[in-house]
MOPAC internal coordinates of N, CA, C and O (Angstrom, degrees):
PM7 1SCF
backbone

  N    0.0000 0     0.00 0     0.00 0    0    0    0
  C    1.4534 1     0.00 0     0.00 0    1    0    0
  C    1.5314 1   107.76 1     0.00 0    2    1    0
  O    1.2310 1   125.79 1   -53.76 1    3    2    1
  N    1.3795 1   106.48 1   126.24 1    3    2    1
  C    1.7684 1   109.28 1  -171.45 1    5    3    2
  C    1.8326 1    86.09 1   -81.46 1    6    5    3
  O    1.2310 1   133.14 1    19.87 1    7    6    5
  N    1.8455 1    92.22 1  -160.13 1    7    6    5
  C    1.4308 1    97.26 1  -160.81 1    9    7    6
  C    1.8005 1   100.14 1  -113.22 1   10    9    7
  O    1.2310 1   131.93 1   179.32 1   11   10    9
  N    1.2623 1    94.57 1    -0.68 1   11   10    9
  C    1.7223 1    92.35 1   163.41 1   13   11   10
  C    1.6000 1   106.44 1   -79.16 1   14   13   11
  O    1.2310 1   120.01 1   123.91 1   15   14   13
  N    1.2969 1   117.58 1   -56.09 1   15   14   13
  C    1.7883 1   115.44 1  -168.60 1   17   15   14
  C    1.4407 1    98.48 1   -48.49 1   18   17   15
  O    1.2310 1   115.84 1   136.85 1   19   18   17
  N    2.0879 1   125.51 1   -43.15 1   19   18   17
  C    0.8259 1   102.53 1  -153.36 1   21   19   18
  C    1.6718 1   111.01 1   -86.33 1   22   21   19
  O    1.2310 1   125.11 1  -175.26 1   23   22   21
  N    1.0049 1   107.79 1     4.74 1   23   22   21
  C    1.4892 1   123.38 1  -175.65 1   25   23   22
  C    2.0012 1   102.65 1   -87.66 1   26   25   23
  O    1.2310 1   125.35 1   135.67 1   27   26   25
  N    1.2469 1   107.33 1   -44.33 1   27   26   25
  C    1.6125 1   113.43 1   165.52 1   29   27   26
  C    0.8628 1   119.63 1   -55.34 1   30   29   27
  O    1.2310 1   116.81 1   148.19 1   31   30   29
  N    1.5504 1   123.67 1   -31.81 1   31   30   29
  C    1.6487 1   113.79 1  -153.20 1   33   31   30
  C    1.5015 1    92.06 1  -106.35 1   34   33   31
  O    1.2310 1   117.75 1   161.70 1   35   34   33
  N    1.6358 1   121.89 1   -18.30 1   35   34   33
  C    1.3167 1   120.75 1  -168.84 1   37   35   34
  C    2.0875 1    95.72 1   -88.32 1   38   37   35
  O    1.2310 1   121.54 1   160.75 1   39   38   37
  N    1.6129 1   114.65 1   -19.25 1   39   38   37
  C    1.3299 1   112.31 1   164.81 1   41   39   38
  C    1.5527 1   117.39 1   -51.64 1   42   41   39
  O    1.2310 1   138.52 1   121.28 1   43   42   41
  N    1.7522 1    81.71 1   -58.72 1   43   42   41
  C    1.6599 1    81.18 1   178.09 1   45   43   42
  C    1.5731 1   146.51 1   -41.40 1   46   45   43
  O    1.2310 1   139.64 1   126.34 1   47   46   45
  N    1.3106 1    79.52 1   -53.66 1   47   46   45
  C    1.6458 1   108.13 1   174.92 1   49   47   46
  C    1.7852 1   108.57 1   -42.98 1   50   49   47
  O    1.2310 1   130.50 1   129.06 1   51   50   49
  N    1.6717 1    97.35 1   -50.94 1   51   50   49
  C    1.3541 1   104.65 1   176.81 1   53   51   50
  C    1.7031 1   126.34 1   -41.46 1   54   53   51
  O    1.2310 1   137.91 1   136.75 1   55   54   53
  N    1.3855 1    82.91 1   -43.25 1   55   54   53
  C    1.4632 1   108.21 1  -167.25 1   57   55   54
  C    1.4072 1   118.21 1   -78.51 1   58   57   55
  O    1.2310 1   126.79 1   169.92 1   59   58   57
  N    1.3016 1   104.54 1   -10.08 1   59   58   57
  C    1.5780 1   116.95 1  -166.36 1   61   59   58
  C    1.7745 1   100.34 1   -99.37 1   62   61   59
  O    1.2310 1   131.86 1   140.07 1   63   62   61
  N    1.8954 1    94.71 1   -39.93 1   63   62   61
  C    1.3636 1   102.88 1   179.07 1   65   63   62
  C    1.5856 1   120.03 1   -66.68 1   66   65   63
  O    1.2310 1   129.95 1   144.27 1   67   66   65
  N    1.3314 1    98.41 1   -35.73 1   67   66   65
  C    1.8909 1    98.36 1   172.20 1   69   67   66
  C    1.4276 1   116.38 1   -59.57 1   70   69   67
  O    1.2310 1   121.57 1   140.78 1   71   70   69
  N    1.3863 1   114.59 1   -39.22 1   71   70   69
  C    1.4907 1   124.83 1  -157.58 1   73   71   70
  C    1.8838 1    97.01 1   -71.15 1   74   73   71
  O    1.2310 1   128.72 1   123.14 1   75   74   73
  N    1.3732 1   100.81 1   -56.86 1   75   74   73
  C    1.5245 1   110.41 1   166.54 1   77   75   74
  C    1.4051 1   120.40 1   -44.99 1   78   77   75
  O    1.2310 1   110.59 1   153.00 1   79   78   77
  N    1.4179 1   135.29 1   -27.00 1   79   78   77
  C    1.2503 1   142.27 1  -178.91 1   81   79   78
  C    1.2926 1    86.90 1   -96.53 1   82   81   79
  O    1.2310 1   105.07 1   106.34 1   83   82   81
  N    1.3128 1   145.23 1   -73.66 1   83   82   81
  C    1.7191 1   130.25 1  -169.68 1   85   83   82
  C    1.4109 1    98.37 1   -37.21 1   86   85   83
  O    1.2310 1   111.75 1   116.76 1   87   86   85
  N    1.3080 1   133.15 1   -63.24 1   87   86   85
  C    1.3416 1   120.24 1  -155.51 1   89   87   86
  C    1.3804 1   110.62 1   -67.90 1   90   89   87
  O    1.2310 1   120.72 1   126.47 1   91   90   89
  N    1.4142 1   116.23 1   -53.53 1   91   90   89
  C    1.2538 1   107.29 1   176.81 1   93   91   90
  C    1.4731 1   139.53 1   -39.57 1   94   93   91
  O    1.2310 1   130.00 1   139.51 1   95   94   93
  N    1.9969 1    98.32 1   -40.49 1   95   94   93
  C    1.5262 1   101.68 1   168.59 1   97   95   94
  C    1.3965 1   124.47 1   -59.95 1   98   97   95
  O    1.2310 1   121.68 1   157.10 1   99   98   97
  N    1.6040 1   114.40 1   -22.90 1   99   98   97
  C    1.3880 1   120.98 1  -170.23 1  101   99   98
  C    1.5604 1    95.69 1   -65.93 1  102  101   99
  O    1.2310 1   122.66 1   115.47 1  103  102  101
  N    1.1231 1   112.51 1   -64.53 1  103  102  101
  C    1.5240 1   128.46 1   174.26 1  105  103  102
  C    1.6637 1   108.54 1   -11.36 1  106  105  103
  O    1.2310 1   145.37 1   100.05 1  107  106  105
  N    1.4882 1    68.27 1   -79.95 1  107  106  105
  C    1.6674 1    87.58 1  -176.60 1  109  107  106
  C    1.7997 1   133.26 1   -55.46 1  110  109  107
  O    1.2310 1   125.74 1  -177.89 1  111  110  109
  N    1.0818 1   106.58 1     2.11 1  111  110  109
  C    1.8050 1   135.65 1  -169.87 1  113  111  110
  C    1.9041 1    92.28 1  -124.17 1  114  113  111
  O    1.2310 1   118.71 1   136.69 1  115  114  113
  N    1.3056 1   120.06 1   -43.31 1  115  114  113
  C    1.3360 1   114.08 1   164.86 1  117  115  114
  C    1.2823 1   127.62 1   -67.49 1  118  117  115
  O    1.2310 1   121.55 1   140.12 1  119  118  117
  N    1.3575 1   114.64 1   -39.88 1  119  118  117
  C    1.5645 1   110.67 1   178.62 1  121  119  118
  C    1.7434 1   113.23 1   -89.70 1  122  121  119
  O    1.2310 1   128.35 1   179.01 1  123  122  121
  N    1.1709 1   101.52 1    -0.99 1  123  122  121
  C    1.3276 1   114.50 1  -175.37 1  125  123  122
  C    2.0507 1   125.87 1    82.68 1  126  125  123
  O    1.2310 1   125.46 1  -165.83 1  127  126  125
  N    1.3954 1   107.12 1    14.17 1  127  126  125
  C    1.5490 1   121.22 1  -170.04 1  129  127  126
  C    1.5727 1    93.82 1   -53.08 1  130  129  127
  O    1.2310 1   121.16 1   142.69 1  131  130  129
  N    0.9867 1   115.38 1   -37.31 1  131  130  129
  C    1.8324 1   110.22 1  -169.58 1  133  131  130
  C    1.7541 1   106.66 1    81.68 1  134  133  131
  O    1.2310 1   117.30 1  -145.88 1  135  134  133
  N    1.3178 1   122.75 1    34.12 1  135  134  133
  C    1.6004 1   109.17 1  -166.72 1  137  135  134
  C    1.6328 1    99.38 1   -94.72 1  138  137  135
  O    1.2310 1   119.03 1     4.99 1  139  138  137
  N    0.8365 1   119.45 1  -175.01 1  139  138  137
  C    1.5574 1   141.97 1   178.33 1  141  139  138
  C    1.2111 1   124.60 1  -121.64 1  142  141  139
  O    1.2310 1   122.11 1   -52.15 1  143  142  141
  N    1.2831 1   113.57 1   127.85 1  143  142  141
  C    1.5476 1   108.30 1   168.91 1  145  143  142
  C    1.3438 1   127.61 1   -24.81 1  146  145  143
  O    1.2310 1   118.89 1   140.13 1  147  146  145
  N    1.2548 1   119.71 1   -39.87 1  147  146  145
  C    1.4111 1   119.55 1  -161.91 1  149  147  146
  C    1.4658 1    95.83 1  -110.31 1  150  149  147
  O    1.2310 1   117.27 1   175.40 1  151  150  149
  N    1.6341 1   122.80 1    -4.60 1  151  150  149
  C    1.5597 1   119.90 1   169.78 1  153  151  150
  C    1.3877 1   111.08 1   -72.18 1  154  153  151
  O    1.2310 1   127.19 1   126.76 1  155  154  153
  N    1.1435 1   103.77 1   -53.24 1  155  154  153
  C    1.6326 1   122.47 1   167.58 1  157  155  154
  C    1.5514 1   114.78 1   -51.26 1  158  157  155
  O    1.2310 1   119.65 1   124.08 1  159  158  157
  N    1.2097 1   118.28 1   -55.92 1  159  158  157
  C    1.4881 1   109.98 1   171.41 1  161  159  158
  C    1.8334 1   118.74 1   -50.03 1  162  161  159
  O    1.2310 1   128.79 1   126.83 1  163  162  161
  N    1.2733 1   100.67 1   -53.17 1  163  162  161
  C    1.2615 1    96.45 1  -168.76 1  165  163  162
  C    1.7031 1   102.46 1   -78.38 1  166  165  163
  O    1.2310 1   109.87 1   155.67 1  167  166  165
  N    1.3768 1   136.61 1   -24.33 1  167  166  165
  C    1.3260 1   133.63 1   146.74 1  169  167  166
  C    1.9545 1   113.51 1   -24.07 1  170  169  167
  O    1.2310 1   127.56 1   139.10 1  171  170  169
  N    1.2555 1   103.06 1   -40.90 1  171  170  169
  C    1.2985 1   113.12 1  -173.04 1  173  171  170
  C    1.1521 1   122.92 1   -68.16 1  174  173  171
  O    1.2310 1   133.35 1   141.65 1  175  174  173
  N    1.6481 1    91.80 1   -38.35 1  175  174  173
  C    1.6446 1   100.92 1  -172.24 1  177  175  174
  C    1.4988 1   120.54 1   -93.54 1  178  177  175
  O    1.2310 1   125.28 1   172.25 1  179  178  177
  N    1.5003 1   107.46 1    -7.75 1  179  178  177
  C    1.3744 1   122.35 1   164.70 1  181  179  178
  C    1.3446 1   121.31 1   -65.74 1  182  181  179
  O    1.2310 1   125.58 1   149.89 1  183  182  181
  N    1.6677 1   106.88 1   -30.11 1  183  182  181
  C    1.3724 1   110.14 1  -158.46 1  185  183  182
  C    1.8365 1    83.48 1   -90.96 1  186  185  183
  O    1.2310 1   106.88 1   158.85 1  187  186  185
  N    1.2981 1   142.03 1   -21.15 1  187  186  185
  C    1.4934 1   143.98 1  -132.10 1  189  187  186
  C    1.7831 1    75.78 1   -93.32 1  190  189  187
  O    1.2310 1   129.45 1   138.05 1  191  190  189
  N    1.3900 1    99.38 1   -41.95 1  191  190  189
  C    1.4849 1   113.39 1  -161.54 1  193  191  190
  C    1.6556 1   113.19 1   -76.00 1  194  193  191
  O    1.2310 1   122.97 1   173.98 1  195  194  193
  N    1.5669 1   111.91 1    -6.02 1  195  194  193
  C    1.7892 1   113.48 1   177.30 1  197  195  194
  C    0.8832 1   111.19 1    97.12 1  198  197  195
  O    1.2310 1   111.87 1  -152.72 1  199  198  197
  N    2.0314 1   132.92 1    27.28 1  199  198  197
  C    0.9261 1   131.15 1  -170.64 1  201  199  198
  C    1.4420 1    75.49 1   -99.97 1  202  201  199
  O    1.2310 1   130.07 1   -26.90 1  203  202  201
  N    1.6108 1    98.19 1   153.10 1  203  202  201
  C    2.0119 1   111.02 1  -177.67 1  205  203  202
  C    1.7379 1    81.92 1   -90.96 1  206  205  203
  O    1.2310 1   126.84 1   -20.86 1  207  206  205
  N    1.2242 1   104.44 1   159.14 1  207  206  205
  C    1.2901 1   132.49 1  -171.15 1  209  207  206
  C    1.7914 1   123.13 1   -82.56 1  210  209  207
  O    1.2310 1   138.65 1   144.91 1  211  210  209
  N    1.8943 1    81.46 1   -35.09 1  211  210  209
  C    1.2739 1    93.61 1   176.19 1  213  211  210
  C    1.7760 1   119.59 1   -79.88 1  214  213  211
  O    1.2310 1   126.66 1   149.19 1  215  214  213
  N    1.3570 1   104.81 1   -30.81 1  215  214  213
  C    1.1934 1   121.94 1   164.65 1  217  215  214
  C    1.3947 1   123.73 1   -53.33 1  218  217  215
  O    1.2310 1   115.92 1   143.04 1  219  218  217
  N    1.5218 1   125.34 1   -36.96 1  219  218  217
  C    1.4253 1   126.05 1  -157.15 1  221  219  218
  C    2.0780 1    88.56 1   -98.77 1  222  221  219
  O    1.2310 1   115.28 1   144.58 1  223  222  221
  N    1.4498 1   126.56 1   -35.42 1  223  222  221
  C    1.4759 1   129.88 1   141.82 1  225  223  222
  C    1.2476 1    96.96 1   -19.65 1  226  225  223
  O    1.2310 1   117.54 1    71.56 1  227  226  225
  N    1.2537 1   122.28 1  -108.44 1  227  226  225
  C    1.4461 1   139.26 1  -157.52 1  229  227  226
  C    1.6929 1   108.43 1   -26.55 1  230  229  227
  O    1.2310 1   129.58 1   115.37 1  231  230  229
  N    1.2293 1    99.14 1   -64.63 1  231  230  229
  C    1.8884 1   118.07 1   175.07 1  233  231  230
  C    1.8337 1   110.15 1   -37.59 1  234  233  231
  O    1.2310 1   137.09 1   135.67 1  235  234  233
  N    1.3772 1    84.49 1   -44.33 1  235  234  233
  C    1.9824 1    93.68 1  -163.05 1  237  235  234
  C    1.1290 1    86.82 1   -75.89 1  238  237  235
  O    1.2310 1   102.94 1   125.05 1  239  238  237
  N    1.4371 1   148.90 1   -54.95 1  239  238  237
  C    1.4032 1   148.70 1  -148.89 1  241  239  238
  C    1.6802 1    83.86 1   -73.23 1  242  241  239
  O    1.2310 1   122.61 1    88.71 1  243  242  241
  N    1.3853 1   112.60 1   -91.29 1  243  242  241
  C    1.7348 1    99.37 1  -174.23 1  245  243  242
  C    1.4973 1   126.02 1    -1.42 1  246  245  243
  O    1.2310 1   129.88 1   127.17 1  247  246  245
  N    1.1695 1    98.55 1   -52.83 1  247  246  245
  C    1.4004 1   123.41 1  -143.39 1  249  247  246
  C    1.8174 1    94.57 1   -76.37 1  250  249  247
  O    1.2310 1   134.78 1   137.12 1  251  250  249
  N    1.4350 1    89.01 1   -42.88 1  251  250  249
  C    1.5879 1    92.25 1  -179.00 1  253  251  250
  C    1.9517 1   113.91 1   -71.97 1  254  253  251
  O    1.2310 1   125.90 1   156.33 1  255  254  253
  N    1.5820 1   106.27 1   -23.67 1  255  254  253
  C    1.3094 1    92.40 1   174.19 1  257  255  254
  C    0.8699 1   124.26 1   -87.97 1  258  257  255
  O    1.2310 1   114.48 1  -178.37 1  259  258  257
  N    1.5336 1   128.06 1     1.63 1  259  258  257
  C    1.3325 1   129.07 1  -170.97 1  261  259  258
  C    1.3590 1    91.24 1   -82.96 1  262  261  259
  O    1.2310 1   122.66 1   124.87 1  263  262  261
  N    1.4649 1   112.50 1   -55.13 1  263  262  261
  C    1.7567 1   111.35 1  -161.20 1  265  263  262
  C    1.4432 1   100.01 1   -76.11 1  266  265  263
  O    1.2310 1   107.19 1   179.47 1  267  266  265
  N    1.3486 1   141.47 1    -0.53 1  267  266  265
  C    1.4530 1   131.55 1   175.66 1  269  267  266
  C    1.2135 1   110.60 1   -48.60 1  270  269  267
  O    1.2310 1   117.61 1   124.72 1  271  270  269
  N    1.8719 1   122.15 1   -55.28 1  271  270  269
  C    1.6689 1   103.10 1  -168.72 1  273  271  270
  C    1.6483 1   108.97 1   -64.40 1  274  273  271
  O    1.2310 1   118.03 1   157.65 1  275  274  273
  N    1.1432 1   121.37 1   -22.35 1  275  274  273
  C    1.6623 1   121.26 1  -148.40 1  277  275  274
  C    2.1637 1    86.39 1   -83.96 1  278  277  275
  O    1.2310 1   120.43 1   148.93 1  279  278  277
  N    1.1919 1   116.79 1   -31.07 1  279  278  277
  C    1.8278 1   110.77 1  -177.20 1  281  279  278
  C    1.2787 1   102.13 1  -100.02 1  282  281  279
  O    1.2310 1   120.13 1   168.71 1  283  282  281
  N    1.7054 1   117.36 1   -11.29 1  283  282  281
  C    1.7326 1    96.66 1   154.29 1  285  283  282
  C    1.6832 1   140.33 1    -1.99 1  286  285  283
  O    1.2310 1    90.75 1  -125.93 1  287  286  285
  N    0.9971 1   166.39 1    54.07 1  287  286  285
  C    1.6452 1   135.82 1  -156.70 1  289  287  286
  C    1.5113 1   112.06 1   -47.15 1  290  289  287
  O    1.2310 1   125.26 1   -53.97 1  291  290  289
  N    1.2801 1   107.50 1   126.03 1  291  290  289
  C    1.7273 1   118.60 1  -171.84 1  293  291  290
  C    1.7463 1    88.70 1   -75.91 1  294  293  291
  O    1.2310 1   125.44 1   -31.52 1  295  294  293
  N    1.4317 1   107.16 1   148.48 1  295  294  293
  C    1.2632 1   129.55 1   158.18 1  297  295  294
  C    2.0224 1   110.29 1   -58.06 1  298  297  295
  O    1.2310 1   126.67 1   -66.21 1  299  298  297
  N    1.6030 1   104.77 1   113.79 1  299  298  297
  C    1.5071 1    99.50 1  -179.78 1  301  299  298
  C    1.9003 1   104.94 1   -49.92 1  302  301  299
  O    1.2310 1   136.79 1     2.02 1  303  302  301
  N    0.7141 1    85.10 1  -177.98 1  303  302  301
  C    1.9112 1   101.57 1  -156.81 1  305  303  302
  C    2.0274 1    93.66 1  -142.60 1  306  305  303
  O    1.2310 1   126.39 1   -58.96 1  307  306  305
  N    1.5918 1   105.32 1   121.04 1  307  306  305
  C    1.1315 1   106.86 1  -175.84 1  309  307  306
  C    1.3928 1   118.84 1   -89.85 1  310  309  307
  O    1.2310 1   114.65 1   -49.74 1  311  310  309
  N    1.8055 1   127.74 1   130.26 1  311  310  309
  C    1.3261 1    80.74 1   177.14 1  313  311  310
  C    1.4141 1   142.04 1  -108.89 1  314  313  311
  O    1.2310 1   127.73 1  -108.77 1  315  314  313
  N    1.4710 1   102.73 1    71.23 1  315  314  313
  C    1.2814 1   133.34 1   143.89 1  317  315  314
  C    1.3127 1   147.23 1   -81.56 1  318  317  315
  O    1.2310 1   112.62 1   -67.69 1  319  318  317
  N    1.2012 1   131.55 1   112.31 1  319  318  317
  C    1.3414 1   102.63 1  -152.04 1  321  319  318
  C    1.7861 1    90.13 1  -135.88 1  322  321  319
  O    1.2310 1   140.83 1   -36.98 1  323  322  321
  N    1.5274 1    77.18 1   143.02 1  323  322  321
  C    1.8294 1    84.97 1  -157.41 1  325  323  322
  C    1.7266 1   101.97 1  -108.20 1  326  325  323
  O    1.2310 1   121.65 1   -24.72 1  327  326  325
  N    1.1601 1   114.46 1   155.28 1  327  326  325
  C    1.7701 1   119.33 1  -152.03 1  329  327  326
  C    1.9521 1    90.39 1  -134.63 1  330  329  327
  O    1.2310 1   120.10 1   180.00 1  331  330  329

């Protein structure tokens, strides 16, 4: 493989990888997941890497209940404070 194909095929790839991240975010804004471009990307690259799919699910869900109380919106706080 010369260094043009490998320069094409590494375009491609690019190109395949963006298109896959557009769709997914749409997805993901449609079904309501709340992910991020760059959640999703690196989702991607975990999975490229042999992370099971079902596993990195499981992780994100945890992950989200742990941090649920801490992005709560706190009740404003008056500053009055009554005795």
């Amino acid at each position: 493989m010369d260094a043009y194909t490998s320069t094409r095929d590494s375009r491609r790839q690019t190109q395949q990888d963006s298109d896959a991240t557009d769709v997914l975010g749409q997805l993901s804004m449609e079904i309501g997941a709340g992910l991020t471009k760059s959640q999703i990307v690196a989702a991607m690259a975990l999975m490229r890497q042999g992370v099971n799919p079902s596993a990195l699910v499981a992780i994100t869900q945890e992950l989200r209940r742990e941090a649920q109380p801490a992005i709560q919106p706190q009740q404003p706080q008056s500053r009055y404070q009554y005795k």
